[in-house]
Each structure stands twice: as C-alpha cells, then as structure tokens.
N, C-alpha and C positions, 0 to 999 in steps of 0.2 A: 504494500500500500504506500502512493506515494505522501507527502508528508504537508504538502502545501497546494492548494488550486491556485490558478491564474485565470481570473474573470473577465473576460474582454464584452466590455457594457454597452447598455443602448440598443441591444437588438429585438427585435419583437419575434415573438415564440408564435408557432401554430400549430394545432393538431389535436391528439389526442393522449394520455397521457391514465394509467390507471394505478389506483393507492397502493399500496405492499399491505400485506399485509399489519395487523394492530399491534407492534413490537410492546406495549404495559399489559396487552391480552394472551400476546403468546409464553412472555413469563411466567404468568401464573398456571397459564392452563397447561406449560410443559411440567411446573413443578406438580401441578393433580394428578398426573401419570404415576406417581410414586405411591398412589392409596388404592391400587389394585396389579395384583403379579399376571392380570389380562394384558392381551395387547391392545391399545387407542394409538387409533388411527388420527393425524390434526393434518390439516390443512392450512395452505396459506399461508406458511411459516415465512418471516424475512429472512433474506439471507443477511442479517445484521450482525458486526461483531456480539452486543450482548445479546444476544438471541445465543446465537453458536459456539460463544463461552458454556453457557446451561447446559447446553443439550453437551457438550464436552463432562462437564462434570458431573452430568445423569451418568455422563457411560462409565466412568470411573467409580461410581457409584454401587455400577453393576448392571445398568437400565441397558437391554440389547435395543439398541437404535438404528434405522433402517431405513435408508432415502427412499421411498415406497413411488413418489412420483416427482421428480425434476421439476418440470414446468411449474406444476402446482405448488412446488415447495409443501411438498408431502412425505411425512415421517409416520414411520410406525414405532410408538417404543412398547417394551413390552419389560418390566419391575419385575420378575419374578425371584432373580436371584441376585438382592442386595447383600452386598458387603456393605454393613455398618460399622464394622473398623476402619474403614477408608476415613472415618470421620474425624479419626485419631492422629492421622499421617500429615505430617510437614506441607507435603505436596498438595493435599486437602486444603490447608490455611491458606496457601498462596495463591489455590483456584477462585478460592470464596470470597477471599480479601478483597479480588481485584472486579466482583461484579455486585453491584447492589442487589440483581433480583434475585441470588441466592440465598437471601432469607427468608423465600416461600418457600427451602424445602424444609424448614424445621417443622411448621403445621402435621403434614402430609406424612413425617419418616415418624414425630411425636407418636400421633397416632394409632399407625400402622405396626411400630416395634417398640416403642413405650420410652424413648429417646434418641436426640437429635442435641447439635451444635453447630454452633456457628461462629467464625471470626469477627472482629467488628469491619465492618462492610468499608467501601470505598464507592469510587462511582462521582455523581456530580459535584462539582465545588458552587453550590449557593444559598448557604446558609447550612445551619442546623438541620435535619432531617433526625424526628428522635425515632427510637423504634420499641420504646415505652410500652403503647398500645399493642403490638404484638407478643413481648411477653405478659403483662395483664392479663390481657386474656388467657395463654396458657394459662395462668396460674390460677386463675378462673375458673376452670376446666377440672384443677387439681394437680396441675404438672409440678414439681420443684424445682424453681432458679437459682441458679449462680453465678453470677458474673466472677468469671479469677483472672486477677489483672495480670498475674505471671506471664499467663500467655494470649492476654487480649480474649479470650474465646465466654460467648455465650454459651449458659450450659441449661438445658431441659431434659427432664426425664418423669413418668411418669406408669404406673403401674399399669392403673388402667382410667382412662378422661371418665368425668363423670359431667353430663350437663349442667346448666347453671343459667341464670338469668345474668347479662352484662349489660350495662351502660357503656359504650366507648368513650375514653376521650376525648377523640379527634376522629373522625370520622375518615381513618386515612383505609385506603384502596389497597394498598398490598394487609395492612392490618387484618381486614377485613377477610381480606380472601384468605391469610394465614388461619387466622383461628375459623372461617368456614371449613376449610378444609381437615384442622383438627375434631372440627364438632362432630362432621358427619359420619365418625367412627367412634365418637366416645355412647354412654349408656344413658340413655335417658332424653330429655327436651333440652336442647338451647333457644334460646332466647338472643338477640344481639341485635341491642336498639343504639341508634345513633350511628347504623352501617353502612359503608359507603352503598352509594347505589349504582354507580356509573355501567352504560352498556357492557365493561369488563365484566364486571363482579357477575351479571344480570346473566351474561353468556357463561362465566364459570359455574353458578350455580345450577343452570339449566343443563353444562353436562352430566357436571353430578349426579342432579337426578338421573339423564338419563344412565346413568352408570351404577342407579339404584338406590341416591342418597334420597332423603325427604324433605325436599325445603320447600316452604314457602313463606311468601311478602315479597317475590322477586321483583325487583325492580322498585321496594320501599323501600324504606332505613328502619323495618323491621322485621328482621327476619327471624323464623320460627325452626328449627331443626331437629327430628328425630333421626337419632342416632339409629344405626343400622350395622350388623355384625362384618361384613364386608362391601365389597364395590366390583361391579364385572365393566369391561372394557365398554367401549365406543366408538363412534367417528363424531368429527367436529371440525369444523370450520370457521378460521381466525375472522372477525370483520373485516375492514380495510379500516388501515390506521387512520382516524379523524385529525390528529396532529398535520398529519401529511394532507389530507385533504386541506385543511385549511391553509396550508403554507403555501400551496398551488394557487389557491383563491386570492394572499397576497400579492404574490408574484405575479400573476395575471393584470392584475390593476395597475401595479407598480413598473411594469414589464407593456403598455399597453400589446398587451397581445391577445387572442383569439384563441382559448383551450376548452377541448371538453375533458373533464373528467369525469371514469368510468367508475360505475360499478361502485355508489358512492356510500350504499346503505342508509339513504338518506334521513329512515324515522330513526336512526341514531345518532344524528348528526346534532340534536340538542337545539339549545340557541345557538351554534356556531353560522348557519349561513345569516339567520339575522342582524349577529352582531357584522360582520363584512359588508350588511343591507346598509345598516346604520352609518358604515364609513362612507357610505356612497358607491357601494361596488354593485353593479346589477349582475344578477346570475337568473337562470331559466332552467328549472327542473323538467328535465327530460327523461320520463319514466323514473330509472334509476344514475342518470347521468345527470349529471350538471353542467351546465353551457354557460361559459364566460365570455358573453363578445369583448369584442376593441373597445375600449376607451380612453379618448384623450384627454377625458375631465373626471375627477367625482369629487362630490362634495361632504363633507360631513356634517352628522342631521347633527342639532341642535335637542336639549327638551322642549320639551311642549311649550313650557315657559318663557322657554330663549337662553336658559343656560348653559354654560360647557356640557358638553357631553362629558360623563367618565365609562371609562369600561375596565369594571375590575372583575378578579380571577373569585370565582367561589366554587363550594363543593358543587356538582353535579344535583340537579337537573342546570347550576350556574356553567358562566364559562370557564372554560380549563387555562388554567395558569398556565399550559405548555404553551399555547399561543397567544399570551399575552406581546412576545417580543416581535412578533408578526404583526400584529396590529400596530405595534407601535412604530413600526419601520415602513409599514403602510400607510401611515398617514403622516411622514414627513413628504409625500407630492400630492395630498390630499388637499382638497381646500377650504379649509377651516381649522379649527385646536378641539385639541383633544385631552382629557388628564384620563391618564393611565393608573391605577391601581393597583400594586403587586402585591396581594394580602400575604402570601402563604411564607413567602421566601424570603431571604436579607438582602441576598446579593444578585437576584435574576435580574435587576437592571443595570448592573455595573458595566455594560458595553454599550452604555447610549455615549461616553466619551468618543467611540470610535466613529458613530455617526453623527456625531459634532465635526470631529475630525474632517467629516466624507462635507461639511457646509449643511446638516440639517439643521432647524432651529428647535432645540429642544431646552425646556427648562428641570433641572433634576431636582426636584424639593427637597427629597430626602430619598433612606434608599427603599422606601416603598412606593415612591410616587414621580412622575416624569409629567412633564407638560409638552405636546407635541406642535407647535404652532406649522400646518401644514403650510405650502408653498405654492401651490398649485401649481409645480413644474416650473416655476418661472424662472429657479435656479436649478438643475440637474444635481445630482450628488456627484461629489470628487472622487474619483479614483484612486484608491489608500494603500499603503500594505495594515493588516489587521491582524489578530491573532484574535482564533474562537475560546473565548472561555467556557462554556458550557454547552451541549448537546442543541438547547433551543435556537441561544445566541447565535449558535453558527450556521445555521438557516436562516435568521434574519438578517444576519450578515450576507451570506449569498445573496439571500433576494435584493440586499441592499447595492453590493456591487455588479449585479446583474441590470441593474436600473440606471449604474451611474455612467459617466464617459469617461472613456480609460479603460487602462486594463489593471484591474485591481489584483492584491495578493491574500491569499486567506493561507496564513496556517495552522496547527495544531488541528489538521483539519481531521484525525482520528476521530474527536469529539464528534464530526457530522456522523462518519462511517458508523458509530455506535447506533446511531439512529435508525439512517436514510438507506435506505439497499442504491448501489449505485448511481446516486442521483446525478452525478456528472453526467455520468451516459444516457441517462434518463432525459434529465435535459436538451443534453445536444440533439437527441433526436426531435425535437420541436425547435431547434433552433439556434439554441445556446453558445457559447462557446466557452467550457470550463475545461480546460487541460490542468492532469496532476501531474505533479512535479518533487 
C-alpha cells in the first residue's frame, strides 16, 4: 500500500459508482460467528484493512475461514474448533492491540466458553473512546473483571451469564452489540434499555434470531432477550456502508459532478439524505438508487426563523458523527454558514486547520464546534500537502482536495485504507485523478 495520494482537482466525476459494503456492521456480525461451531455464511464483506485484520485473528483463533464468493466478498466461517489459549499468546496482544473492533469478540467467546480477554484496544486518535459500558454489562450478566495493569489486558470470565435487567450508560453501538451477543447464550431474560438502535445492531440482532436467538424491541433502545442453550449457522448480508454513501453525496456537490449511486438501502439511510437536502444538495430516489445531478450552486436552508442552521452528531435515529467532517467540508463552496456540532468526540475537528490552510473560511469555537461561512465557489480551495488524522478526516480531506485547483498531497493515507475498499480506483473510474505514491 502506497503511503500518500496525489489529488489532481477541479474535475467533474460521472457515472455510477456502488457503496462496499457496512465496515461498523461487518465487525460485529464477523465477531457473532464465534457463538455457534455452525458455518455462517456473510456477505458483502469490505475488503478493508480493519475488516481483514478480524477475520485474520478469527483464524488464529481457530475460526476455519473461506472466501466462498470473490465478487460478492463472501466468506464462510465456521467456530467449531476454538483454541482459547490463543488468548494467552504474545502474538494474540499484538493482533488485538492494533484493531479496535476486536473487543466484540469478548461478548460472543464470554458466553460461549465462560471467558474471554482482551488488550487495551488502539485504533482512532479522537478523543476518549471509554469501553466502561461493555464490561458493565458483562458484569451485569454475572461475569468477573479485572483489569491487570502488568500486562494492559482486560480480563472476563464467567461460569455461567445469568440474565438481568440493564440500564446503559451510553448508548454506544459496539457496547450494545457486545453484551447482545453475550445475552443471547446466558439463562434466563435480558433486559437492555438505553440500546443503541442503529440499522447495525437492528441487522445483528435479526441474525441472531435467525441463528435461533430471541430478541425483540428490534430496532428500539429496548431490547428484550431470552437466552437460549445454543445458536445454529446462517446466511446474511452486510448493508452498504451509509458512511460511504454519504461521503459520495458530499463529493458530488463539492465535485459539481453527475453520480448515481447504487444499491443505497435507502429506509436505512436515517436523516442522512435530508441533512445533505438541508445543505442544499438535490438528490432523486430512484427505486433503490440515488441520483445526484450537476450542480453549480447550492445553498444552505436556514431555520424556519432565519437562524444558522446547526447540524450536530446524535445517537441514531440522529445523525452519525462519522459524517459530521463531510458536511463540514461541504459547505465551505456552499452558500450560506453553517455551525457544526461534534457532541460525541474531543478531537474529530482538529483538521479544519488544514482546510483553512486549502482558503476555506471556517471559525473553530472550541473543539466541539466549527462555524462554516460557505463561499459559494467564488474562491476554489488551495491545493495543500495534508496529512489524514483520522479515518473520517481523511475523506473529507479527499473530497476536499478533489474540489480544489492543484494537485494536492494526502498522506498517512492508511487511515482512509482502514475504511474505504479502494477508493482511489473507485474514483478514477468516474473521473478522478488520485495516484498512490
């Protein structure tokens, strides 16, 4: 992988262009393969580095893993003969360290063999990310923690889960899906209010069932769970990553260019295409497609009242703080202002300097809030070298120097690869011109 793109801006994209698969849906639903020694079948997998770190340390695990269809990025894994002393090995800590969604297989191994560990995690730099809420809940359950600072490593174990009534903390999305997927092998009813809901969890828990577990409240923040003495295999199919749909929908407006994108899932798409409505971006649902024509202008709505508009990140059915840094990079050629809201994070706006840098006018109040005073193209953005700080960043960075004149430099451009399945390439086939370097 090369290490830095070279963006050569200002050109307008055409075509068609279809989502990868949900890389926050394929984490989890690759760790539920660990709560039955059947084979499940998933579909739609990205071919993303955190994706194919996981499914690496399923196999070391002991999970026989099997590219079942190419095209479709289709696997078969089949848990039947875990080594749970892997958990214990050097090589173990170094696999786990280095990906965040390896803390959904504690749930899943808890349950199924009565403990599980984990390193302390690694992954994005923006802010605090605590992970509180998923041992809680084990110990909810009835598990026993212990954090031993010796060797950094979280530790659970547990005879046997016994249900229980939870409140969450935080209503966070991997939490959620952790301790679902321990419930639905412990004895007796869970309870888990204040759960995320997001179409992830919505589609994790629907395999489940089909795989035999009992849940319902799908798709509320209350979910009801009868444990059940085992789990038999399935097929299942990733959504299309809504991240990436919406990042297309920036760069379309920003890029004036002319894209359909395919195969959108649209009743999952939330407020996501409204808020893009609200920037001023016109879009046309087509069937399951979405149609972005040319536009040389869009304006941003105001309130009802006449006041700024804000758009901040909330839980789900709100919008997702992943593309928060999309909108905000869309409405520096937008015309009108805009205040940005970053609830969740400390640091997910710390690279609006860079788009200062590129001539946007943006005001940073503090590190939760940014003021975006659109341009209405009158000024083009500069052509910079940049470095990506985090995974979102570094798509709004693209779409930034993809809009600007010049040929701009992105590096630490790993951070995109974690995400985006070849979006270079991707690109260039509508148009682009992103060369890695």
């Amino acid at each position: 992988m090369g290490n830095s793109f070279e963006v050569v801006g200002g050109l307008e994209l055409h075509g068609e262009i279809t989502p990868q698969g949900a890389k926050n849906e394929a984490l989890q639903i690759i760790c539920a393969t660990l709560l039955t020694g059947d084979k499940v079948v998933i579909k739609n997998i990205p071919d993303i580095r955190d994706v194919n770190k996981l499914i690496e340390l399923l196999q070391h695990l002991g999970v026989h893993v099997e590219q079942t269809g190419v095209l479709k990025g289709e696997f078969t894994f089949e848990a039947k003969n875990i080594n749970i002393d892997y958990l214990d090995t050097s090589e173990f800590k170094k696999q786990a360290s280095a990906l965040r969604g390896s803390i959904m297989i504690v749930g899943p191994l808890l349950a199924r063999f009565g403990k599980a560990r984990i390193p302390k995690p690694g992954g994005d730099k923006i802010g605090r990310r605590r992970l509180d809420t998923h041992f809680i809940g084990f110990q909810s359950l009835g598990a026993e923690f212990d954090y031993n600072d010796k060797d950094s490593f979280y530790n659970v174990k547990a005879k046997k889960l016994k249900g229980c009534y939870m409140l969450l903390d935080e209503a966070s999305v991997t939490g959620t899906a952790n301790i679902v997927m321990a419930a639905v092998l412990a004895e007796g009813q869970t309870t888990i209010y204040n759960a995320a809901c997001e179409p992830y969890i919505q589609q994790l828990c629907n395999m489940l069932n089909r795989m035999g577990a009992k849940i319902s409240g799908i798709g509320s923040n209350l979910l009801k769970i009868e444990g059940v003495g085992s789990l038999k295999g399935t097929t299942h199919k990733l959504l299309p990553d809504m991240i990436e749909i919406g990042s297309f929908i920036g760069l379309a407006a920003m890029t004036k260019s002319e894209i359909t994108i395919k195969d959108v899932s649209y009743e999952n798409l939330g407020v996501i295409p409204g808020v893009f409505e609200r920037m001023g971006i016109k879009m046309e649902r087509r069937g399951d497609d979405l149609f972005l024509p040319r536009q040389e202008h869009y304006e941003i709505e105001t309130f009802i009242d006449g006041s700024i508009l804000t758009v901040a990140d909330a839980i789900w059915p709100g919008f997702t703080p992943d593309l928060l840094s999309v909108i905000l990079v869309t409405a520096t050629q937008a015309n009108g202002t805009v205040l940005i809201h970053q609830k969740m994070f400390e640091s997910r706006l710390f690279f609006v300097d860079k788009l200062i840098d590129m001539g946007a006018q943006i005001i940073l109040c503090d590190p939760h809030r940014a003021t975006v005073i659109g341009l209405n193209r009158k000024f083009p953005l500069r052509a910079i070298q940049m470095t990506s700080p985090d995974i979102r960043a570094g798509v709004a960075l693209l779409i930034a120097a993809m809009s600007a004149k010049g040929k701009s430099v992105i590096h630490n451009i790993e951070q995109i690869d974690r995400g985006y399945q070849r979006i270079d390439e991707r690109l260039n086939a509508l148009g682009a011109s992103i060369t890695r370097v």
